[in-house]
ZANU-578515 format. One record per atom (N, C-alpha, C): y, x, z. Coordinates in steps of 0.1 Angstrom, whole numbers, padded with zeros to 4 digits, always signed. Atoms other than C-alpha are relative to their C-alpha. Layout:
BEGIN
YXZ
...
//
This chain:
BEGIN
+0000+0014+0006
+0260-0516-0235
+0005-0009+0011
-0007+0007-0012
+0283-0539-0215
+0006-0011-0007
+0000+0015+0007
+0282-0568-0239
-0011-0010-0004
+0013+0008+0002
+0258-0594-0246
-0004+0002-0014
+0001-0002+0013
+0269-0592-0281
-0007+0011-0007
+0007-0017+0005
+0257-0555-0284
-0016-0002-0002
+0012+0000-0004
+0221-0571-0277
-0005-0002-0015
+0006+0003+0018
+0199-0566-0312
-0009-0010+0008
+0004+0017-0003
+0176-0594-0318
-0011+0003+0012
+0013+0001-0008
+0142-0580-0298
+0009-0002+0011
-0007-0001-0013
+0169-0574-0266
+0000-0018+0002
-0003+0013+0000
+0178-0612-0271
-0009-0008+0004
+0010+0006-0004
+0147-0625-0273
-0010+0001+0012
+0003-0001-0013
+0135-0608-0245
+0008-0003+0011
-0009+0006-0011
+0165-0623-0221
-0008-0015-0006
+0004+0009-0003
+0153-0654-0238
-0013-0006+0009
+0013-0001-0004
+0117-0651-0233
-0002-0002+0016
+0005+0003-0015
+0119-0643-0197
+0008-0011+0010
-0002+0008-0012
+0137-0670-0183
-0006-0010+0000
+0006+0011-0001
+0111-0693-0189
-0013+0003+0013
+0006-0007-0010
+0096-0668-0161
-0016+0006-0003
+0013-0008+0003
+0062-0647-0160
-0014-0006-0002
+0015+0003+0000
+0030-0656-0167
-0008+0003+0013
+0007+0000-0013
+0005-0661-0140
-0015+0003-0006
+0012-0009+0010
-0022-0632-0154
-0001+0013+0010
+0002-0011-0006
-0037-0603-0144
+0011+0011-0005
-0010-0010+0006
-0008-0582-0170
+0011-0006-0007
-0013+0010+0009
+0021-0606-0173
+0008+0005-0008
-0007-0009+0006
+0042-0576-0188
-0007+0000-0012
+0008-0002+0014
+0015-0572-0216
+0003-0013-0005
-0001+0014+0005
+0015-0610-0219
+0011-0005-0006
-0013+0003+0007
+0051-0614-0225
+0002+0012-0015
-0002-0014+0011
+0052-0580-0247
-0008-0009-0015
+0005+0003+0007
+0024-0597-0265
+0007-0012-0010
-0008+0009+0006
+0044-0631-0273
+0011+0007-0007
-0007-0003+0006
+0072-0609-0283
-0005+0012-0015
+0006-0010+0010
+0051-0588-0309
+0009+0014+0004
-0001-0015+0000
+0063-0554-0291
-0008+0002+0012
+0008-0001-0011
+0042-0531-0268
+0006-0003+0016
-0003+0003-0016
+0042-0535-0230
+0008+0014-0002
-0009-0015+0000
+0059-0498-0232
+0012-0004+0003
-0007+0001+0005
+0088-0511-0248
+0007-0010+0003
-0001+0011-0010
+0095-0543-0228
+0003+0007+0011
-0004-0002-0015
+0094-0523-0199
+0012+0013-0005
-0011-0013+0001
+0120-0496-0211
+0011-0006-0004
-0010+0007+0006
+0139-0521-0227
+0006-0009+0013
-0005+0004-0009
+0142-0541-0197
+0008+0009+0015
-0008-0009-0007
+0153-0509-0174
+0014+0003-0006
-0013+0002+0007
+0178-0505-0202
+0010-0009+0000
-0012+0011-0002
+0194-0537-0201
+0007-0004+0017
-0004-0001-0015
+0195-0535-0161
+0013+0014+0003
-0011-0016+0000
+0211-0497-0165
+0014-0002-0006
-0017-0002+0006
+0237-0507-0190
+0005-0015+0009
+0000+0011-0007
+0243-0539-0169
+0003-0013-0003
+0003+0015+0003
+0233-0566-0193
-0001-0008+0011
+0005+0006-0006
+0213-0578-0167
+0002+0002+0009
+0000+0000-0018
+0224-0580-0130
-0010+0006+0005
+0013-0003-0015
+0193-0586-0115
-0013-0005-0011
+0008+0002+0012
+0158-0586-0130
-0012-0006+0014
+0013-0002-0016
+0130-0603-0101
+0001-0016+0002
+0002+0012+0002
+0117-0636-0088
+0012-0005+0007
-0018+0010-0004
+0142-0668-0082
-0012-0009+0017
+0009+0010-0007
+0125-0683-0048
+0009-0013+0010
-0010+0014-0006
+0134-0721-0031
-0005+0005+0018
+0004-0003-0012
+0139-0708+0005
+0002-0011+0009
+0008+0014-0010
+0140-0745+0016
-0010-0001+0001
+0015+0007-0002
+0107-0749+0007
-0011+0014+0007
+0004-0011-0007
+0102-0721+0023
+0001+0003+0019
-0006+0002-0016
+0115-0730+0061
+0014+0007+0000
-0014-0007+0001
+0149-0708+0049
+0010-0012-0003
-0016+0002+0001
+0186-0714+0041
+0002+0005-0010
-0007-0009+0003
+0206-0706+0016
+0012-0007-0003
-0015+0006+0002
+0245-0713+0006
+0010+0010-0004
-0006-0007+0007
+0272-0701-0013
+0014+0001+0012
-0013-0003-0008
+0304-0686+0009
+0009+0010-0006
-0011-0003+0008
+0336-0676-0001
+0009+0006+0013
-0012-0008-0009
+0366-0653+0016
+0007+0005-0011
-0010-0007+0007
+0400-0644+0009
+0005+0011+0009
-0002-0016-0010
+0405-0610+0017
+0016+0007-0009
-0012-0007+0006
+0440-0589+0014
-0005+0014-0010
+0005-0011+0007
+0436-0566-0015
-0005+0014+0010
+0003-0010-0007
+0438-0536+0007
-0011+0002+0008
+0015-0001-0007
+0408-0541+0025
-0009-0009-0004
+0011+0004+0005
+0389-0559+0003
-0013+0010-0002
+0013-0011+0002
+0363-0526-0004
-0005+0006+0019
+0009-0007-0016
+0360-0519+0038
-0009-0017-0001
+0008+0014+0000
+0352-0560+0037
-0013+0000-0008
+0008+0001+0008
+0328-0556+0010
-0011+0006+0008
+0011-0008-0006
+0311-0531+0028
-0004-0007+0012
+0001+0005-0016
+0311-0548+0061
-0009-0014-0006
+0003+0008+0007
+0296-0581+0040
-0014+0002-0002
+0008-0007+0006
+0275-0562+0021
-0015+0008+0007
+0009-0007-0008
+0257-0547+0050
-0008-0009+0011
+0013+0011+0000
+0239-0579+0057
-0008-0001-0004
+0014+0003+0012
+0204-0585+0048
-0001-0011-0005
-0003+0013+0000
+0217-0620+0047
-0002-0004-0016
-0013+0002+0013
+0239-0611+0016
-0008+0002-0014
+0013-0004+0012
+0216-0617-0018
+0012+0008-0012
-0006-0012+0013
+0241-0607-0040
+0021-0001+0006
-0014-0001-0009
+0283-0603-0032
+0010-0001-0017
-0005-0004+0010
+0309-0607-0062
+0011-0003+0000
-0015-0001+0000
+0349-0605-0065
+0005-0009-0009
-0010+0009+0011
+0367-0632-0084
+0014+0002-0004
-0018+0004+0001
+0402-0634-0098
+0005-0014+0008
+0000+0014-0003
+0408-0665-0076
+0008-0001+0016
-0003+0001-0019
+0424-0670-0037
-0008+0002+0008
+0011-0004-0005
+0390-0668-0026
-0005+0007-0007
-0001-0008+0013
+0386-0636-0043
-0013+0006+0004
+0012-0004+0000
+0350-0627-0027
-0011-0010+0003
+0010+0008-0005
+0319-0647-0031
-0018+0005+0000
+0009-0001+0003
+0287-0643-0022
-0015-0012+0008
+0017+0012-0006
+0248-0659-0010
-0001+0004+0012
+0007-0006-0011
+0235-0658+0019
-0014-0008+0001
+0014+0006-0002
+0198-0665+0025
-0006+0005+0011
+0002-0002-0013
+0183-0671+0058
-0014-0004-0001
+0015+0008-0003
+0148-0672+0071
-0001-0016+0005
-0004+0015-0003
+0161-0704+0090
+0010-0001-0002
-0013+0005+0005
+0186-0725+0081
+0008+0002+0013
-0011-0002-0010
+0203-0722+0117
+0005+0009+0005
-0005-0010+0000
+0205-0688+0111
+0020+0006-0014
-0014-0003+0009
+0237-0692+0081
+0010+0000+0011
-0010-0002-0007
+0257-0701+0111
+0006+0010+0007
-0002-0009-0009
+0252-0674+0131
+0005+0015-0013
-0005-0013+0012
+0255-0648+0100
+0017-0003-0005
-0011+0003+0004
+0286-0664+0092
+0011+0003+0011
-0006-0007-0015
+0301-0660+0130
+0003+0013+0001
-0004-0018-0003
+0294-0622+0127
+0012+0003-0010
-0010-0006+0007
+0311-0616+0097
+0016-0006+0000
-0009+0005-0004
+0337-0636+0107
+0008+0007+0013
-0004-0005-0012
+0339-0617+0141
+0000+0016-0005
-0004-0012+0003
+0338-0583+0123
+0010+0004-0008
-0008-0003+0008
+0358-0588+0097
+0018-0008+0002
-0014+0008-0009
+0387-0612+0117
+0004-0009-0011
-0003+0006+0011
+0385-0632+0086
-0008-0014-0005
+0012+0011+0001
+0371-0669+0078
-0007+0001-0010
+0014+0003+0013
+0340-0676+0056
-0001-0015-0003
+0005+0016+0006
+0341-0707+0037
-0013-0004-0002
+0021-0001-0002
+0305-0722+0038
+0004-0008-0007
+0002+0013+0007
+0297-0741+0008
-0014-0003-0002
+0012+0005+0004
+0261-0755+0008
-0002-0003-0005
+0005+0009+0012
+0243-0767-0018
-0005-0014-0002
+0006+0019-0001
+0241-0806-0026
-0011-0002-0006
+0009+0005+0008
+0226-0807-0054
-0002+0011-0011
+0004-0015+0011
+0208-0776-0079
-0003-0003-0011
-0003-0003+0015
+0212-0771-0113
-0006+0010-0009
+0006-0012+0005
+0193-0750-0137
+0005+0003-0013
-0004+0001+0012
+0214-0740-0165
-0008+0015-0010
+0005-0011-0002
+0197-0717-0186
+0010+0007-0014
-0007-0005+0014
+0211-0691-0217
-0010-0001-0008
+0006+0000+0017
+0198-0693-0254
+0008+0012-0011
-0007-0004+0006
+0209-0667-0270
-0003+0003-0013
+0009+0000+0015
+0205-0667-0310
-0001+0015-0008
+0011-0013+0007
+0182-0640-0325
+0002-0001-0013
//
């Protein structure tokens, strides 16, 4: 499954469902299972499924690591085809790096970086810049946005 469209209605409603995020319970998984009238079982197999066929990216919490004493910021590189996959790896092999993704674009790699402290983006940015001989565009975030999906069931 490597379409959204492919998603029948329970799949659907469970992407809806969870992005209004988990219940704060002793069996949040039952709790949501329960709102969706199917068992906890089936929620949780259903949600490995949509992760496996790669509906879903990523399935886990969203946290504000400003309000947390962190950093975080979106950075971009244009890398020569040819060593875009050694870059990735070299990128990639930061704990910095939350997630990493390839665009069709001049800046054809972008990814996060999240720092325990904010004066640490600079210095993560220096390395991979000093390993990979390649600049990192630093775009920081002004102002955040929560757009979310609806998808009709």
């Amino acid at each position: 499954m490597d379409d959204i469209d492919s998603l029948d209605d329970i799949g659907k409603r469970i992407v809806n469902r969870l992005q209004r995020g988990l219940p704060i319970c002793a069996a949040p998984y039952a709790q949501v299972a329960e709102d969706l009238a199917i068992s906890e079982q089936d929620l949780l197999a259903r949600l490995k499924a949509l992760l496996a066929d790669g509906v879903l990216s990523r399935f886990g919490p969203m946290y504000h690591a400003e309000h947390m004493g962190g950093a975080l910021t979106l950075a971009a590189m244009k890398i020569p085809a040819d060593r875009f996959d050694d870059v990735a790896t070299i990128v990639n092999a930061f704990p910095e790096v939350a997630h990493n993704y390839a665009r069709n674009h001049a800046l054809n790699m972008w990814f996060v970086l999240a720092t325990e402290k904010p004066e640490q983006i600079a210095a993560v940015i220096a390395d991979i810049e000093r390993l990979t001989g390649l600049k990192v565009f630093n775009m920081p975030k002004i102002s955040e946005y929560y757009v979310g999906l609806q998808l009709e069931a």
